[in-house]
C-alpha positions as CSV (number, residue, x, y, z in Angstrom):
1,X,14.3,35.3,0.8
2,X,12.3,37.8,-1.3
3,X,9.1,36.8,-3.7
4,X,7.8,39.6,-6.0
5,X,4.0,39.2,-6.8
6,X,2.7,41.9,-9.8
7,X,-0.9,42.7,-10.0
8,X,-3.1,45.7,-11.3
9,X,-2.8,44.1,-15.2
10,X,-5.3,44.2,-17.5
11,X,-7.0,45.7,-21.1
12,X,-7.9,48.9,-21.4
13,X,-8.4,51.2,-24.3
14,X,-6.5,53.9,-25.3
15,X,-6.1,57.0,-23.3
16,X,-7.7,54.9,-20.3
17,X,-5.4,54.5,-16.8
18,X,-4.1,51.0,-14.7
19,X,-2.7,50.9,-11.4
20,X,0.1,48.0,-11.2
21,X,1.4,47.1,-7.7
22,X,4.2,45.0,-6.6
23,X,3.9,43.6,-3.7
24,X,7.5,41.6,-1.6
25,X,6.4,39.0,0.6
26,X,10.0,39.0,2.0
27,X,12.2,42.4,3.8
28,X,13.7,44.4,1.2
29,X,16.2,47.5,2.8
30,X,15.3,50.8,1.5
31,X,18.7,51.4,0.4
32,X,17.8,49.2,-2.7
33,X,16.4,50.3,-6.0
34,X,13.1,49.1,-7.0
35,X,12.1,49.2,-11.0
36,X,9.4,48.6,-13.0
37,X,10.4,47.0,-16.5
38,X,8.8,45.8,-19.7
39,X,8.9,43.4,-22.7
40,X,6.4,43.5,-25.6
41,X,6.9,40.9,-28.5
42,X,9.6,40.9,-30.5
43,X,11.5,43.3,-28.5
44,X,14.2,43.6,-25.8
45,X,13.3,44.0,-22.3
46,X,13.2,47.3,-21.1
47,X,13.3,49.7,-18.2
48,X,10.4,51.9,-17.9
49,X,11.0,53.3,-14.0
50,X,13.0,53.6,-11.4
51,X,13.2,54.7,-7.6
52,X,15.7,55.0,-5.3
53,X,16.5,57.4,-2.0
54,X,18.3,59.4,-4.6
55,X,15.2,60.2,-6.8
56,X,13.1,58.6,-9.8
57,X,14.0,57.9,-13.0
58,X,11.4,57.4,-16.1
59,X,12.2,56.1,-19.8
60,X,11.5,59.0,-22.0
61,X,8.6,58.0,-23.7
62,X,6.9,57.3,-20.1
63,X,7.3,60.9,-19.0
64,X,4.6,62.3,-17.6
65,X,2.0,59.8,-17.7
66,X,3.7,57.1,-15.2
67,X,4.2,57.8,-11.9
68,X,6.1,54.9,-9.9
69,X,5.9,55.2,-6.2
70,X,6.8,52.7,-3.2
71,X,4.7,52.2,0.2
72,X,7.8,50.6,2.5
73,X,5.4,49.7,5.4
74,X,3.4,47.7,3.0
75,X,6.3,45.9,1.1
76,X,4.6,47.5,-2.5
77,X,6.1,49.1,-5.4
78,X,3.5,50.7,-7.5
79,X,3.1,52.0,-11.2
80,X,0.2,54.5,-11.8
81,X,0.0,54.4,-15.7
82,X,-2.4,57.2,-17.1
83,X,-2.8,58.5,-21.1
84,X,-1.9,54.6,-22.0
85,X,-1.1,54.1,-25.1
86,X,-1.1,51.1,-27.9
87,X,2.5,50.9,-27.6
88,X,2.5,50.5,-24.1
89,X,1.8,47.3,-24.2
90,X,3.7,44.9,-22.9
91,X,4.7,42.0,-19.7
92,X,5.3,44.1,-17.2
93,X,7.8,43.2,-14.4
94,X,9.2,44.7,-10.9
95,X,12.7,44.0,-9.6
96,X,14.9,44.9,-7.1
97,X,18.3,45.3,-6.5
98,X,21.8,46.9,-5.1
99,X,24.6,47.1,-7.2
100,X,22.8,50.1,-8.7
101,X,20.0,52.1,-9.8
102,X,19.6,52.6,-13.4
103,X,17.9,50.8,-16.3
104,X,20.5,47.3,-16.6
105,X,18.8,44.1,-16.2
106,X,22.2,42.6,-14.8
107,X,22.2,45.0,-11.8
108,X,18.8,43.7,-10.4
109,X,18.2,40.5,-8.4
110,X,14.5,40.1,-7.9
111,X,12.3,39.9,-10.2
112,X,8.4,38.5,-10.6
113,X,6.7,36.6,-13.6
114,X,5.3,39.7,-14.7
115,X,1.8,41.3,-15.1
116,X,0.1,41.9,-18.7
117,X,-1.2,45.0,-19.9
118,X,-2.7,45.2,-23.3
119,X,-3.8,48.7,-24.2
120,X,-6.0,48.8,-27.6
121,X,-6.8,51.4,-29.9
């Protein structure tokens, strides 16, 4: 059994930094990919990091300012978000999963109910 819990959300203004942690209060192997996603209004969810034993990959438009990092003796995935931006805001979400590590929603098996991050201008 694995529970995602997201925290670190918040406002900011623009330019400012947030530091979002993901913490699993159930094992998860460190074979599996952990991601960070997001889903602002009126737009499809979408993947914004990703880390695996292979390496990290960022959406393109995150480059740069996100770092996404993972602390396995404390169960946490974090997101340190820096340079935020109006458009960065969003529900953001952690998941897990197996099959894969990329950006598809369908390959990941975990998820939490998400964090808010509202970054105005």
């Amino acid at each position: 059994q694995v529970h995602l819990v997201e925290s670190g959300g918040g406002s900011v203004q623009a330019g400012g930094s947030l530091r979002l942690s993901c913490t699993a209060s159930g094992y998860i192997s460190n074979r599996y990919c952990m991601n960070w996603f997001r889903q602002a209004p009126e737009k499809e969810r979408e993947g914004v990091a990703s880390i695996f034993s292979t390496g990290i990959i960022y959406e393109d438009s995150v480059k740069g300012r996100f770092t996404i990092s993972k602390d396995n003796t404390k169960n946490t995935l974090y997101l340190q978000m820096n340079s935020l931006k109006p458009e960065d805001t969003a529900m953001y979400y952690c998941a897990g999963g197996w099959i894969s590590c990329d950006f598809i929603l369908t390959n990941f098996h975990f998820w939490g109910q998400g964090t808010q991050v509202t970054v105005s201008s």
